[in-house]
C-alpha positions in Angstrom: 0.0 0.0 0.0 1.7 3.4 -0.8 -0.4 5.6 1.1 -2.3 5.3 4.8 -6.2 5.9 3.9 -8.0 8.0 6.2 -11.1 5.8 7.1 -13.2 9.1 7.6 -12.7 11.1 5.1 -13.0 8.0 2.7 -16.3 7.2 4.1 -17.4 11.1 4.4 -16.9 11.1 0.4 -18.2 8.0 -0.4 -21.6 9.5 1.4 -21.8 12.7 0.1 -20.7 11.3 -3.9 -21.8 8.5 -4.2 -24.3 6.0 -2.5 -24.3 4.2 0.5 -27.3 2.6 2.6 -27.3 2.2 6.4 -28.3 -0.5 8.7 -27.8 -4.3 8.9 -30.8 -4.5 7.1 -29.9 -3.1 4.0 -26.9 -3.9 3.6 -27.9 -7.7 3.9 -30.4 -7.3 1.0 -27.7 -5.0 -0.9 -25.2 -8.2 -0.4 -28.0 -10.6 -1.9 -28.6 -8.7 -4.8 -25.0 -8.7 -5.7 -25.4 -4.8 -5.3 -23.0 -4.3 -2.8 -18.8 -3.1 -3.7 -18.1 -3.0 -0.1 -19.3 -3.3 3.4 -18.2 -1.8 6.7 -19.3 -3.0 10.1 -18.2 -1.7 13.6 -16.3 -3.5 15.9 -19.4 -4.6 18.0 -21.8 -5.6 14.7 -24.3 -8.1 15.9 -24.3 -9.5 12.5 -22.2 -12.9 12.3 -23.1 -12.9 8.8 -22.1 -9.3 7.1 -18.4 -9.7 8.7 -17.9 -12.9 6.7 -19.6 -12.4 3.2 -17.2 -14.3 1.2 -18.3 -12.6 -2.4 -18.0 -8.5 -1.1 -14.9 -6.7 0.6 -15.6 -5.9 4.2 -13.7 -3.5 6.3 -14.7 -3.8 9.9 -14.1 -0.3 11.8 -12.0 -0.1 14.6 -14.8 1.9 16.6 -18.1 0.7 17.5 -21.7 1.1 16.2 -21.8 4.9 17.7 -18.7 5.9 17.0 -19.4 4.8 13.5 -23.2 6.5 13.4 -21.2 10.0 14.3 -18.6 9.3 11.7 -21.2 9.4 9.3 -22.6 12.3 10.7 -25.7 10.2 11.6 -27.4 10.8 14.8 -28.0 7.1 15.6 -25.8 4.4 15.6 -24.6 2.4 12.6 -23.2 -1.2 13.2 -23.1 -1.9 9.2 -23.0 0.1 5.9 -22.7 -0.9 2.3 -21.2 0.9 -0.6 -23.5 0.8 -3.5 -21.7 3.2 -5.1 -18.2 4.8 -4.2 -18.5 7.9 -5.6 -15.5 9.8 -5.4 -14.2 7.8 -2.7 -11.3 5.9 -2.7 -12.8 3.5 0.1 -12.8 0.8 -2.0 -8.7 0.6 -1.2 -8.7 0.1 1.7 
């Protein structure tokens, strides 16, 4: 990897440029219908299943579910997110 990327601002772009669904919910149907380019879970996601899709990257955040909400400038917590769409995001590096 040449360069460190910065988690945030990846995920801040990929938000605001592209698309991206919240919840475990989603992101289990986005998974399904072969929609999904990546998924990120916090460090205490309740779903067994998102952290070990075989057929989509998954980055699991080093913070947990409310750390993550407020990293997405959500004002509820988010234990899983899928990139539909990257946008202008490099996220999909990571």
């Amino acid at each position: 990897m040449s360069e460190e990327i910065d988690i945030s601002k990846a995920l801040k772009a990929a938000i605001s440029t592209g698309k991206v669904e919240f919840g475990v919910d989603q992101t289990e149907k986005a998974v399904k219908a072969g929609k999904a380019q990546m998924i990120v879970v916090s460090s205490n996601c309740p779903a067994e299943a998102l952290v070990k899709a075989k057929d989509v990257k998954v980055h699991v955040y080093s913070g947990n579910n409310m750390e993550l909400g407020a990293l997405c400038g959500k004002p509820f917590s988010v234990s899983a997110l899928v990139i539909l769409d990257k946008g202008t995001s490099n996220i999909l590096n990571l």
